[in-house]
Residue, then its C-alpha position, 0 to 999 in steps of 0.5 A: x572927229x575923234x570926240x565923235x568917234x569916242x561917243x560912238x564907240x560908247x554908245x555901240x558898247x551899252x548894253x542892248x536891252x537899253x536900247x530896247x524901249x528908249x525915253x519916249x518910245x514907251x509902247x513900241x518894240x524894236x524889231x529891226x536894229x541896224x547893223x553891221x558885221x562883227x568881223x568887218x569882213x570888206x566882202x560883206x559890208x555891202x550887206x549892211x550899207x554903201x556909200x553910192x548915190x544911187x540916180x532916180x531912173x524913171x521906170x515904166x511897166x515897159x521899161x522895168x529898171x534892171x540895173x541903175x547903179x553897178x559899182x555898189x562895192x564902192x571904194x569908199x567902204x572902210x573896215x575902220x570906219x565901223x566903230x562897233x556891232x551898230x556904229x559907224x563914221x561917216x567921213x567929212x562930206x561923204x554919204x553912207x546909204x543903209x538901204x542895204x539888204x541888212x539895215x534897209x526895213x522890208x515894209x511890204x512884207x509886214x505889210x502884208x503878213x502882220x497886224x502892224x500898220x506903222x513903224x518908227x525909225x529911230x536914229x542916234x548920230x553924233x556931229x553934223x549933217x543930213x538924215x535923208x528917209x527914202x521909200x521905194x515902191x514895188x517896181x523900185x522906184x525911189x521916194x525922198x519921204x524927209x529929211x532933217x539937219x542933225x548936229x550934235x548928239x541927236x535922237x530922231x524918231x520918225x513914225x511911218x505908215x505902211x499904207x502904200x506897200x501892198x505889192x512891194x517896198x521898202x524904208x532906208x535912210x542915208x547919212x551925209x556928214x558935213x566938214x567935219x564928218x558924223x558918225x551913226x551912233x545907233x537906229x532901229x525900226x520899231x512897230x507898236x506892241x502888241x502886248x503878247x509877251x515876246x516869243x520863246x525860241x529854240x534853235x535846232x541844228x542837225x549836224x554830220x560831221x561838221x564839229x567845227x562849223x557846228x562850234x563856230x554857230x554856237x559860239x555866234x550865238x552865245x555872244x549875242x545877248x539880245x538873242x540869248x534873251x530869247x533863246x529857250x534852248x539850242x539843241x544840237x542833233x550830232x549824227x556824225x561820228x567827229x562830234x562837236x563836243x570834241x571840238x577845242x574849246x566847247x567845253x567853254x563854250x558849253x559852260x557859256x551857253x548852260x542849260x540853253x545849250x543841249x547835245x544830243x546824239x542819235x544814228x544817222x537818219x539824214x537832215x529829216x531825221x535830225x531836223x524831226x528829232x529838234x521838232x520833237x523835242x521842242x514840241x516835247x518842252x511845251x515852252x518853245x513857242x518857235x524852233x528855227x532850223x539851221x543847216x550845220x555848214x552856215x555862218x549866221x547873222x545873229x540879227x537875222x534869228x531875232x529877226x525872225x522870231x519877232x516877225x513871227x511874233x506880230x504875223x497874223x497867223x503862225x508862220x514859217x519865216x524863212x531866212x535867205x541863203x548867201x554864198x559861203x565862197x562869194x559871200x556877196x552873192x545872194x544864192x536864193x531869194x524866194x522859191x516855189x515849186x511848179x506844180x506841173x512839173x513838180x519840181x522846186x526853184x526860184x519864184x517866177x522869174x527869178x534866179x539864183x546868185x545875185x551879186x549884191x556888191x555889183x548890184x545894190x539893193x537900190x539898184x536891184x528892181x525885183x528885189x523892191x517886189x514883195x515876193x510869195x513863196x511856197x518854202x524855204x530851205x531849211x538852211x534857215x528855217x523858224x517854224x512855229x510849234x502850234x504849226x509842227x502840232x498841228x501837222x506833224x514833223x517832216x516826211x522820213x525821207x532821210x534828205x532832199x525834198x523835206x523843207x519843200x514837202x513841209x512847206x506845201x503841206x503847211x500852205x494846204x493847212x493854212x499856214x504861209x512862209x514867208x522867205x524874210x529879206x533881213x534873215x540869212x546865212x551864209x552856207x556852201x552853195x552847190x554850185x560846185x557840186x552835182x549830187x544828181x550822179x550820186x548816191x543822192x539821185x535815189x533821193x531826188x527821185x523818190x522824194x519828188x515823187x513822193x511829195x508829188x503824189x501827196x501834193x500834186x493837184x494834177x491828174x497823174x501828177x501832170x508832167x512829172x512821170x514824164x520828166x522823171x523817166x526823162x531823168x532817168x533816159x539822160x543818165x542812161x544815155x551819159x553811162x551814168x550806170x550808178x545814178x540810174x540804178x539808184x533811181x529804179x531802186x526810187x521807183x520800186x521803193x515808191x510803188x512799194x508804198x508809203x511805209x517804206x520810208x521809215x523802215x528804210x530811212x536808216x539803212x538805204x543811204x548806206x546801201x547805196x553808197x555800197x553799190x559804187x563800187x559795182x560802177x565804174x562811172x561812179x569811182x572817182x579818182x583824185x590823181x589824174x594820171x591813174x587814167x590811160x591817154x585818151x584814144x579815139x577809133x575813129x577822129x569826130x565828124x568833120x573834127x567838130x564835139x556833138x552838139x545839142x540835137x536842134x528840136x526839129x530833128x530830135x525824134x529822129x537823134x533820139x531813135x539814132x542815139x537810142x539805137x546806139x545806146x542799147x543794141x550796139x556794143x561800145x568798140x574794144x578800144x574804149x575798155x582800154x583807153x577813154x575816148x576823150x576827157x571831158x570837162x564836168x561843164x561840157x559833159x551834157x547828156x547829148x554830148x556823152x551819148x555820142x561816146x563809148x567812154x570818158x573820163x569825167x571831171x567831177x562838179x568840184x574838179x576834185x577828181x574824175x570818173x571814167x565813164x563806159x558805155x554799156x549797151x546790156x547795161x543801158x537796155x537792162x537799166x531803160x527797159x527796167x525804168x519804162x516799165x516802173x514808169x507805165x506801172x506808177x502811172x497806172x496805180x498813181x492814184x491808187x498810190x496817191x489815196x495811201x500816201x495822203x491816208x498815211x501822211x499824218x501817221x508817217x510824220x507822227x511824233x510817235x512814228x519818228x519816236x519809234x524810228x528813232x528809238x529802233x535805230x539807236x538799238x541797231x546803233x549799239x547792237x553793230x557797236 
C-alpha cells in the first residue's frame, strides 16, 4: 500500500492548472473537482464521500423513500486515509462512495440552467479495484450507469449525457479496492467549452467586528490558487471598530493576496450598506464579471466560490448562483437548502416542503430523497451569494434597509426582471446558525418589520398585501400580550416609518440602529442580565389552576381566550407581588406568547442561555402599544396602494449607484465630525 500512497500523494501535489485541460480532454473544461476537506475535520468528511452501501429501496410516488441508509457517519471513515486536498486511500476490500453532497455532480441543475448537455468524468486511481458510475432520478431512486476494473496507474474518462434529468438527479462514483487496497489519485467532472473566457470574480465581504473570522476567510482564499486565477479583487467592507487589519498576521496576509486584496473602511450601514458598497465598487471597476458576497462569520469551501462562478459562466442567462449554508457548531447539518418567499403571507422560508437542519452524517445524500429533486428558489441568502454585474447594472444595488430582508427583496426583484437564482448543491459555507438566537425580541424587530413590509409593498401581487397586514399586527399582539414592551415598541416605530414613505430608508439607514439600541434601557423586558442571582425568587399570588402551566388555547375556543386574555392584557393591572418578585422563571423554549400572557411577570432566559430577562406586565403600557399598532395597521391598509405606487416609482432611485453614493459619502462625514 505504501507505493500506492506515494503516487497518490504526488499526484495531490501537482500543480492544479495541470489538471485543468488533461492529455485528451482537449475542448472540455473542468467545472467540478472532487474534493476533500483541507483540515480533515471527521465531522465534515461525510460532506465529501462515506464508506456505506447504500440498498436500492424501491420507490413509488405513494411511497416516497425517506430514509434508506442512517448510519451515513460510518466507522470506516479515517482522517489518515485522506492523502491530500483530492486524494485518498481506499482500504483493502473496502468501498468508498463520493455520492456525497461535496463531490457527487448536481446533473439536474445544469441541466435545467445551462447550455451544456454533457459531461465528463475523469477519475485517476492507483491499484486494483472497481470504478462503479451511479445516477439517481428526482424521486432518488439509484441507477447503476457502468462499471470498469481499474489496475495499476489509471485514467477513465466517461462522457455522460444530461438528457433524462429534467426534474432532478445526480452522477457519483464509488471506488471498491481489492486485496490490496487503491487509492483515488484525482477526478473531476467536466462539460464542453463554450469558448468564452472564464469569468473574472470579485468577492465582497461586509464585516462587523468579526477581525478574526474575516482573516481566516482571507487567508482560505489566498491558499487556493485555482480560485486566485480567477479572483479580480477581494474587497473587504470593515464597518466595525475591531478591524481585520489589526488582526495578528494579516499583514502577511495582505502581502500574500497583493493587489487582489482591498480593505475598505466606512460607518456602519448594516450588511445592506456593506454588501452595496462591494456592489459598487465592482460594477465601478468594469472588470469583475460576478461579485460574490460572503457573510463575515463563515468558514468556506473554496471549491464551492470556483464553483460558482464556472456555473454562472455556462448558465443561459445571468444568474445569482447562491451557495448552501451548513451549521457552524454541527457542522454536518445542512441549515438551508433551498428558499421561497410565500407570497401570501409574505414571509420567507424553505421551499415547499422542506425544512431547515438535515444531518447529512445521520442521512447521506444517497439516502436523502428530496435532496435528488432539483429544487427552484426565489433567493438566496447572502451568506453566499454570486451575483453577476450586468444584473446589479441593470436593477440597481440592495434596498437601504440596513439588515433583514435584503438578500430576499433582491432576489424577488431580479426574478421580476428575468433574472433566476439558483441555490447551487456543491456551494456552501459553514456559518453560525440562529438557532441559538431569537432577534425578533430585539433591537432587529424594527427590521423584521419594516423591511417585510417593504418588500411586501414592492413585490406582493396581492390586493393589500394578501395575509400580510394581518399577520404583522398578529406579530405585534403576541409580543404585547408576552410583556415584550421593547419589541413591540421598535415595531410601531417600523409602522410609522413605512407610512412615512420610501425616502426614509437612506435617510434613517445610519442612525436608526443606534436609536433603537438606546431605547432598552426604557424596557425592563429587554435588559438582560448574565448573573442569575440578580433576580429576586420567584413568588406567586395565587398557586396555577389545578397546578397545571397555561396551555396552547384549542382553536375552538380561541375567540373566546382571546377576549378573556385581551381583557387581562390592557384593563387590569399586573397584582403588586409581581413588581417585587417574578411569578416564575421560565425557560426561552417554553416561553410561548399563549403561556407568558397568562402572567404578570417572569423572568425570561435568552435564545442563547447567556442571560435572562424579567418581563412585567403593563396593563397602560399594552393598551397604549395595541391601541397604537391597530390604528397604524387600519391606516397602512387604507393608503396600501397609494403607498405601493411610491415604493415601486422610487425603487430604482432608492437602490441607485448614485443614491447609495450619497448616503455612503453623508455618513462618513458624520463619521468624522462625531470623531
Amino acid at each position: 500500500m505504501s507505493d500506492l500512497t506515494s503516487s497518490a500523494s504526488k499526484s495531490a501535489h501537482l500543480n492544479p492548472q495541470s489538471l485543468e485541460e488533461p492529455a485528451g480532454t482537449i475542448g472540455l473544461r473542468v467545472v467540478q473537482h472532487v474534493v476533500f476537506p483541507a483540515d480533515k475535520d471527521l465531522d465534515v468528511l461525510p460532506l465529501y464521500m462515506d464508506s456505506d452501501a447504500v440498498p436500492n429501496v424501491p420507490m413509488t410516488d405513494e411511497k416516497p423513500a425517506i430514509t434508506v441508509n442512517m448510519p451515513s457517519a460510518g466507522t470506516d471513515l479515517h482522517p489518515d486515509d485522506l492523502l491530500g486536498r483530492r486524494a485518498v486511500r481506499v482500504r483493502a476490500g473496502k468501498r468508498l462512495s463520493f455520492g456525497s453532497y461535496f463531490n457527487a455532480f448536481p446533473a439536474a441543475y445544469w441541466r435545467k440552467w445551462t447550455t451544456v448537455s454533457t459531461v465528463s468524468l475523469r477519475v485517476q486511481t492507483s491499484g486494483s479495484g472497481s470504478l462503479v458510475v451511479y445516477r439517481s432520478n428526482a424521486r432518488g431512486v439509484t441507477q447503476r450507469v457502468e462499471s470498469f476494473r481499474v489496475s495499476g496507474e489509471s485514467t477513465n474518462t466517461h462522457e455522460l449525457s444530461l438528457e433524462q434529468f429534467g426534474d432532478g438527479g445526480w452522477y457519483w462514483f464509488d471506488l471498491i479496492a481489492d486485496a490490496d487496497g487503491m487509492a483515488l489519485v484525482s477526478a473531476d467532472w467536466s462539460v464542453p467549452d463554450n469558448g468564452k473566457p472564464a469569468g473574472r470574480l470579485n468577492i465582497g465581504v461586509t464585516t462587523f467586528n468579526r477581525a478574526d473570522y474575516c482573516s481566516r476567510t482571507i487567508a482560505a482564499i489566498a491558499a487556493d490558487p485555482e480560485l486566485r486565477a480567477i479572483l479580480h479583487e477581494m474587497i473587504v467592507v470593515d464597518q466595525g471598530n475591531e478591524k481585520v487589519q489589526d488582526v495578528p498576521g494579516f499583514g502577511d496576509i495582505a502581502a500574500d493576496m497583493g493587489t487582489q486584496l482591498r480593505v475598505i473602511n466606512q460607518p456602519n450601514l448594516g450588511g445592506s450598506g456593506g454588501f452595496s458598497r462591494n456592489m459598487l465598487e465592482s460594477v465601478d471597476g468594469e472588470i469583475a464579471d460576478y461579485v460574490l458576497l460572503l457573510d463575515d462569520d463563515v468558514v468556506v469551501e473554496t471549491e464551492g466560490i470556483r464553483r460558482s462562478a464556472t456555473f454562472a459562466d455556462f448558465c443561459r442567462v445571468p444568474t445569482i448562483v447562491g451557495g448552501h449554508m451548513f451549521d457552524m457548531y454541527d457542522r454536518s447539518v445542512l441549515h438551508a437548502y433551498a428558499e421561497s418567499v410565500n407570497m401570501w403571507k409574505f414571509l420567507w422560508g424553505p421551499s415547499g416542503d422542506l425544512y431547515h437542519r438535515h444531518n447529512l452524517a445521520s442521512q447521506n445524500l444517497r439516502a436523502t430523497s428530496w435532496m435528488h429533486r432539483r429544487w427552484d428558489v426565489d433567493f438566496n441568502g447572502w451568506w453566499m451569494c454570486l451575483i453577476p454585474t450586468a444584473v446589479i447594472k441593470d436593477i440597481g444595488l440592495s434596498l437601504p434597509v440596513f439588515i433583514k430582508w435584503d438578500d430576499a427583496e433582491y432576489g424577488l426583484r431580479a426574478k421580476a426582471a428575468g433574472y433566476p437564482t439558483v441555490s447551487m448543491p456543491g456551494t456552501a459555507v459553514w456559518h453560525v446558525s440562529w438557532i441559538d438566537k431569537d432577534d425578533s425580541v430585539d433591537w432587529q424587530a424594527y427590521f423584521h418589520g419594516r423591511n417585510r413590509l417593504v418588500a411586501g409593498l414592492i413585490h406582493s401581487p396581492y390586493d393589500k398585501g394578501g395575509d400580510l397586514l394581518r399577520q404583522s399586527l398578529a406579530v405585534d399582539v403576541k409580543h404585547i400580550f408576552s410583556m415584550q414592551y421593547y419589541a413591540a415598541s421598535a415595531r410601531v416605530m417600523a409602522l410609522r416609518d413605512v407610512l412615512s414613505g420610501p425616502e426614509h430608508m437612506h435617510r434613517t439607514i445610519g442612525t436608526r440602529a443606534p436609536e433603537l439600541r438606546a431605547m432598552k434601557g426604557d424596557f425592563s423586558d429587554s435588559s438582560m442580565q448574565k448573573d442569575p442571582a440578580a433576580f429576586p425568587p420567584p413568588r406567586r399570588r395565587r398557586p396555577p389552576r389545578k397546578g397545571m402551566e397555561p396551555s396552547a388555547p384549542k382553536l375552538y375556543a380561541l375567540g373566546p381566550w382571546l377576549a378573556k386574555t385581551l381583557v387581562k392584557q390592557t384593563a387590569i393591572p399586573a397584582s403588586e407581588m409581581s413588581a417585587l418578585n417574578p411569578e416564575t422563571a421560565i425557560a426561552h423554549q417554553d416561553s410561548k406568547w399563549w403561556r407568558l400572557s397568562q402572567l404578570d411577570s417572569a423572568v425570561v432566559t435568552n435564545a442563547d442561555g447567556t442571560g435572562a430577562s424579567w418581563y412585567k406586565r403593563d396593563a397602560k403600557k399594552a393598551r397604549a402599544l395595541l391601541r397604537e399598532s391597530i390604528l397604524l395597521h387600519l391606516k397602512l391598509r387604507q393608503n396600501w396602494k397609494e403607498l405601493q405606487e411610491q415604493y415601486r416609482a422610487q425603487l430604482r432611485e432608492v437602490t441607485s449607484p448614485q443614491a447609495w453614493e450619497t448616503t455612503i459619502s453623508e455618513a462618513a462625514a458624520r463619521d468624522s465630525a462625531g470623531k
